[in-house]
N, C-alpha and C positions, 0 to 999 in steps of 0.2 A: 239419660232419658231424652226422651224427642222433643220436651217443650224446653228442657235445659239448651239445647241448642240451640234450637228456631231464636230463645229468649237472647242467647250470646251475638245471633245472627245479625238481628233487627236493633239490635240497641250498638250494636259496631257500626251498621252502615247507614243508621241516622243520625250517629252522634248524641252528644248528651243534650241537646236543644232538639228534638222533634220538633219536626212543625204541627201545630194547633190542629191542625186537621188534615185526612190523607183519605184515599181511596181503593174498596179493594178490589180487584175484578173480581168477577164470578163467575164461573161456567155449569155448577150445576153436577162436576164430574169430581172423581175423590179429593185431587190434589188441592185444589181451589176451597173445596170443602171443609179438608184439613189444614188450611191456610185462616180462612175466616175461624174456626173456632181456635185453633193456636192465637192469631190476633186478639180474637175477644178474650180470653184468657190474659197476656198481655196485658190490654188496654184498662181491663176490670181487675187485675189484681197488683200490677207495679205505680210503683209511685211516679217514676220517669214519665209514666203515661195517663197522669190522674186527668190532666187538665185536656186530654186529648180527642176532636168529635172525630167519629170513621162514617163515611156513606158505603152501600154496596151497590157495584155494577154487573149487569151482565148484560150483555149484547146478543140476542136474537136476530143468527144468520138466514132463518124461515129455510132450514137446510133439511131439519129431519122430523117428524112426525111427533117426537116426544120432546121435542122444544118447550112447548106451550105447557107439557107438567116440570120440567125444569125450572122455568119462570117460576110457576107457582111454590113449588120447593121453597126456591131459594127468597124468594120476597115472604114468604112466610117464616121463614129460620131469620132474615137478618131483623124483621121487625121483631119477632119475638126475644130477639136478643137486642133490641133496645136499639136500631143501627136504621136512619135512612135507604131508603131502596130505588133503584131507577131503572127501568127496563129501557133500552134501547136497541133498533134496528136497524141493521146491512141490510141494504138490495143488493141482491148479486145478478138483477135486471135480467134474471136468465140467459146469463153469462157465464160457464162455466170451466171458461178455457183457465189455466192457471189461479188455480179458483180459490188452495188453502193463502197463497200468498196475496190475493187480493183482499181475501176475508181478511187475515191478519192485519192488513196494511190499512184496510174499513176499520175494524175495530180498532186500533188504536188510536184513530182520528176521533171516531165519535168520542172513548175515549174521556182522551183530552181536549178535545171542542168540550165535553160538558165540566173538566174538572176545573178550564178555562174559567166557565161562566159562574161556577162555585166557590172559587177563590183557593182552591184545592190544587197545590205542584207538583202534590207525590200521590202517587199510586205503588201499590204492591201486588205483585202477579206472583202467580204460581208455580213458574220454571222450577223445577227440583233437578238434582241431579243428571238422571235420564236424559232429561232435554238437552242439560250444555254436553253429555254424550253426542247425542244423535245429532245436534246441532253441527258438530265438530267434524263428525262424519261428512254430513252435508255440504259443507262448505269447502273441504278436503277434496269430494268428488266434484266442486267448482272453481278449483283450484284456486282459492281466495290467498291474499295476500298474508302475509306473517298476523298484521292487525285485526283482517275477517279471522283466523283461527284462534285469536284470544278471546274470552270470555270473562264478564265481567258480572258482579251483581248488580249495579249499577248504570243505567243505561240515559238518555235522555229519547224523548218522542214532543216536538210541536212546543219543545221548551217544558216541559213537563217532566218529572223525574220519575222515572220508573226502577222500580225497589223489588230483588227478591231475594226475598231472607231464607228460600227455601234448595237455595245454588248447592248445596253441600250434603242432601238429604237425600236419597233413595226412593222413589216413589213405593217401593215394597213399605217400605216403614210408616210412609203416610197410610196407605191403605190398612196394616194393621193398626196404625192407631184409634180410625174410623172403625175396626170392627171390634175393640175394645172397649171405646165408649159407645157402643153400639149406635154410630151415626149413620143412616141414610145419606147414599149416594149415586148417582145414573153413572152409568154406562155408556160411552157415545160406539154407535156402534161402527161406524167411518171408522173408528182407529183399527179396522181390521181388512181393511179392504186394500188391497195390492194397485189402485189408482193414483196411491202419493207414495210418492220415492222416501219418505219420515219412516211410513208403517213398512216399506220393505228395511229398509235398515235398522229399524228397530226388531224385528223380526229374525233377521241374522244377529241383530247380536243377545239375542235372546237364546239362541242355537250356538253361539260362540265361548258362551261363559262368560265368569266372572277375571278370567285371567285377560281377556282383551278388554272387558271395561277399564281394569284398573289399569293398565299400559295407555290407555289411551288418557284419563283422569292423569296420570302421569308426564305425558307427551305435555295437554294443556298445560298441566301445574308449568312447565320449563316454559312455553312458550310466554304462560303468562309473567312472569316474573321476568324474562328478555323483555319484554316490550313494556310491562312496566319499571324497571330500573334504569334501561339504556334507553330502546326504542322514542318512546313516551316525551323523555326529555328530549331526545333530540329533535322530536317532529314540532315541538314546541318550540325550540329555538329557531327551526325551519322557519315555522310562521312567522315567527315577530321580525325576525328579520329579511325576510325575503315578502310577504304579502301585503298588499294593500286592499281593501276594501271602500268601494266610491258610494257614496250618494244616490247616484244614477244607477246602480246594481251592477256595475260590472268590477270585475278583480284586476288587478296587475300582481303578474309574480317574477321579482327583479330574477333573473335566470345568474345573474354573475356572484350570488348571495346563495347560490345554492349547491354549487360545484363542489365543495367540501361534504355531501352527503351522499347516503347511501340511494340504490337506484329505491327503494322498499320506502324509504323517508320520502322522496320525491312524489312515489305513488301515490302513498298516502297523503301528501301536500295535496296534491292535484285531485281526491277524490274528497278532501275536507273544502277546497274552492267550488266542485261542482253544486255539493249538495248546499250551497248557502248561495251561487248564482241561480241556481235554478230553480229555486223555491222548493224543491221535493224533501223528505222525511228520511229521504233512502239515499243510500250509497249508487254507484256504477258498480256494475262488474268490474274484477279486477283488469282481465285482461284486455279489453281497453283501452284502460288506461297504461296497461307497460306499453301498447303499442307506442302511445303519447312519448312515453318515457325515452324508447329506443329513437325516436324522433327528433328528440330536445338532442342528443347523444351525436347526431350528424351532420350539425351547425347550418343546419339550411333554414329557412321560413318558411312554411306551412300553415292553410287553415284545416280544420277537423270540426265534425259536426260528434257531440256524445252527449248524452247523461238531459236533452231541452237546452244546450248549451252550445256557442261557439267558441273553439279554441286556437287562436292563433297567434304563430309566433311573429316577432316583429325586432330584429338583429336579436338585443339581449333583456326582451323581455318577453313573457308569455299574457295573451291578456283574454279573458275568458269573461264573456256576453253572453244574457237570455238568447235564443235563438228565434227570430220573429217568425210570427207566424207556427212555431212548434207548441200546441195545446195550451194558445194565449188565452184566458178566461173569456166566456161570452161576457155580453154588456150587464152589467149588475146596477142597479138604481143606489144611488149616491148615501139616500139614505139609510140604506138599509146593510153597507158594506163597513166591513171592520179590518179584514185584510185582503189586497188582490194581489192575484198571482201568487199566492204562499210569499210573500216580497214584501210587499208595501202596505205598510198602514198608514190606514185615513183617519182624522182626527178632526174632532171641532163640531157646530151646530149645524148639522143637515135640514134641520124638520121644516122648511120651508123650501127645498130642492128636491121635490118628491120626483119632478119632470128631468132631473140631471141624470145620466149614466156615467158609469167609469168605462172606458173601454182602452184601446191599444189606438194608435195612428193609423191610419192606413195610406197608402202610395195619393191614393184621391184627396184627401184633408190636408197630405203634407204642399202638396201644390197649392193647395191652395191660399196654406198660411206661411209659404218655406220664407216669404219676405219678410216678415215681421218676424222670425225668430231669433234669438241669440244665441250663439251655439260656441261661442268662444269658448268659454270655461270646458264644457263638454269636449269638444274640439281638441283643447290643448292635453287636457288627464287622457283623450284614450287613444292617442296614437291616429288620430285623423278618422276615428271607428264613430266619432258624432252622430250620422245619418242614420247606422245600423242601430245603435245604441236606441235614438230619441222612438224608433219602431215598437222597441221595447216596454217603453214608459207609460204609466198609467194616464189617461186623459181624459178631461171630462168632458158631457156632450151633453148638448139638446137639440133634439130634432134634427141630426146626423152634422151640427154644426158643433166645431171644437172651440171650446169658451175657457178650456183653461188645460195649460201641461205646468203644473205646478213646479217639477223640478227645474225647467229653465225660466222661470219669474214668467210663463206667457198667461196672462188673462184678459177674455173678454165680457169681464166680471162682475165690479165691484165687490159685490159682496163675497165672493170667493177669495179672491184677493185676500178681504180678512180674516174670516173665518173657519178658512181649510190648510190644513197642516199635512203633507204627505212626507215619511219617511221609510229611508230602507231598514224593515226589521225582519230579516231572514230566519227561519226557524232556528238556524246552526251554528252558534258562532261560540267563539273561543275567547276570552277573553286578553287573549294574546294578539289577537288580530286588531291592524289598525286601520281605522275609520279613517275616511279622509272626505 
């Protein structure tokens, strides 16, 4: 039966300690639907899950006219079932080039910005079967790396764990389940429209049968099991032996630690450094970064601009910097900041520095403080890259005067001096990588 599984699904991939409380997203449409009432079921009748609170989300992209009765659906079903509710909103600023990927990329920030503020790590989304299908397609026709084609239940977003217990399930089966406990559910009418390359390939393979889904459900099953038995470990030894991670945000990756791998392990190295220098949520495209790879391959030195990042080699190491000046944050008041740049969080008693900013250096500030800096330390970790690097760094201001860059001890302060704390806490990091 459908809730025997779902129950198999969700209690393997949290383990027998759940966390106290998780999140579910909502959309309003069957899959999501059938996700919330398998969960409530779950959480209301196993013991694993006595002690357990769930909030519901759904994020209103203001995309389609039957938005606003979705909302009310779904905040009426989860309070009825006893569950917190939170409507939150994308602007897509009538923007609508590349638009499912931005929405996606929106809502997963809101998100976890609010499951941040909640105290809440895990959310559970609706992906069933179908999607790591069409997924796989997608990414096949982007010609992603061995890594982009594995699929996992498992995922992380902004340090947040994201859970779906429904990787193994058919979307035909959720929907019968909804019309046999006869549950209301919308329909988004987008998933029929031939403007996202998803609905054309889900389309075909609606037209192709059941003999290509399961060839393909097969393909993954081999991929995933190569990258998790061999791949996996290896990219993990990759790191810990070959990467470093600075204070200042920038990487070094020893190149003479890495010769013994595969070009696929390399890539992967080099697309797990971008997404943790660059502050972003998201990978590069793969190719790219092979370009990098074929690069490393003909022992010359090289700078590369990719991913808000710069990558350059220097004899026998690679060392990869914020890129200045590439979508640096505007100026953000001191009190009111928790993290800049997706990088650095700020720590300690603001509420008297309402007049302070964070911002970046600029070419005018550095002259004008470059005497009083100390730039040794900086200096000597990145290969003489100091100047490029300090660009990059978070600074504080009043009144277009720079009174403090925390990470090389400069203040013109006092009280910042004490009571401000800046460090690098990148969304992406591996426990294998070392701090330095």
């Amino acid at each position: 039966m459908l809730y025997q599984q779902f129950q198999q699904n969700i209690e393997q991939l949290i383990g027998n300690r759940p966390p106290r409380s998780f999140a579910l997203a909502v959309s309003g449409g069957s899959d999501s639907i059938a996700l919330l009432m398998l969960t409530h079921k779950w959480v209301s009748t196993n013991s694993i899950s006595e002690n357990i609170s769930m909030v519901v989300m759904l994020v209103d992209h203001h995309l389609r006219e039957q938005s606003k009765l979705e909302h009310e659906y779904v905040r009426d079903l989860s309070r009825k079932l006893g569950y917190d509710y939170h409507l939150l909103h994308f602007n897509h600023q009538n923007n609508f080039s590349n638009l499912q990927a931005r929405a996606r990329e929106g809502r997963y920030q809101l998100m976890t910005d609010l499951c941040k503020k909640l105290d809440i790590l895990t959310i559970l989304t609706a992906h069933h079967l179908d999607d790591y299908i069409e997924n796989y397609c997608l990414r096949l026709e982007k010609k992603s790396s061995i890594f982009g084609l594995s699929g996992s239940p498992i995922n992380w977003y902004n340090n947040v764990k994201i859970v779906r217990p429904l990787f193994n399930i058919p979307k035909q089966r959720l929907v019968t389940y909804l019309i046999a406990n006869n549950i209301k559910w919308f329909e988004d009418e987008s998933n029929k429209s031939d403007k996202y390359q998803r609905n054309i390939i889900r389309k075909k393979l609606s037209q192709q049968g059941e003999y290509v889904k399961n060839q393909i459900i097969s393909e993954q099953s081999t991929i995933n099991q190569l990258v998790e038995e061999k791949l996996q470990p290896e990219l993990i030894a990759c790191i810990a032996e070959s990467v470093k991670i600075y204070q200042f945000g920038f990487a070094t990756i020893n190149l003479l630690q890495i010769t013994g791998f595969s070009s696929e392990i390399i890539l992967q190295l080099i697309s797990f450094v971008l997404i943790i220098i660059s502050g972003k949520n998201r990978s590069s495209r793969s190719e790219p970064i092979r370009i990098i790879v074929i690069l490393l391959q003909q022992q010359m030195n090289f700078t590369k601009t990719l991913h808000g990042c710069v990558i350059k080699k220097i004899n026998n190491n690679l060392i990869i910097c914020r890129e200045f000046g590439r979508s640096l944050p505007m100026d953000i008041k001191l009190n009111n900041i928790d993290i800049w740049d997706g990088r650095f969080r700020f720590t300690g008693s603001f509420a008297n520095n309402s007049g302070y900013l964070v911002s970046n250096l600029t070419i005018k500030d550095y002259s004008k403080i470059r005497k009083d800096l100390d730039l040794t330390i900086l200096k000597e970790t990145s290969f003489n890259n100091h100047v490029a690097i300090l660009f990059t760094l978070p600074v504080v201001k009043i009144l277009e005067k720079v009174i403090a860059i925390p990470h090389i001890s400069y203040y013109n302060d006092e009280g910042l001096s004490k009571g401000l704390d800046v460090s690098f806490s990148p969304n992406f990091v591996s426990r294998f990588t070392h701090f330095c």
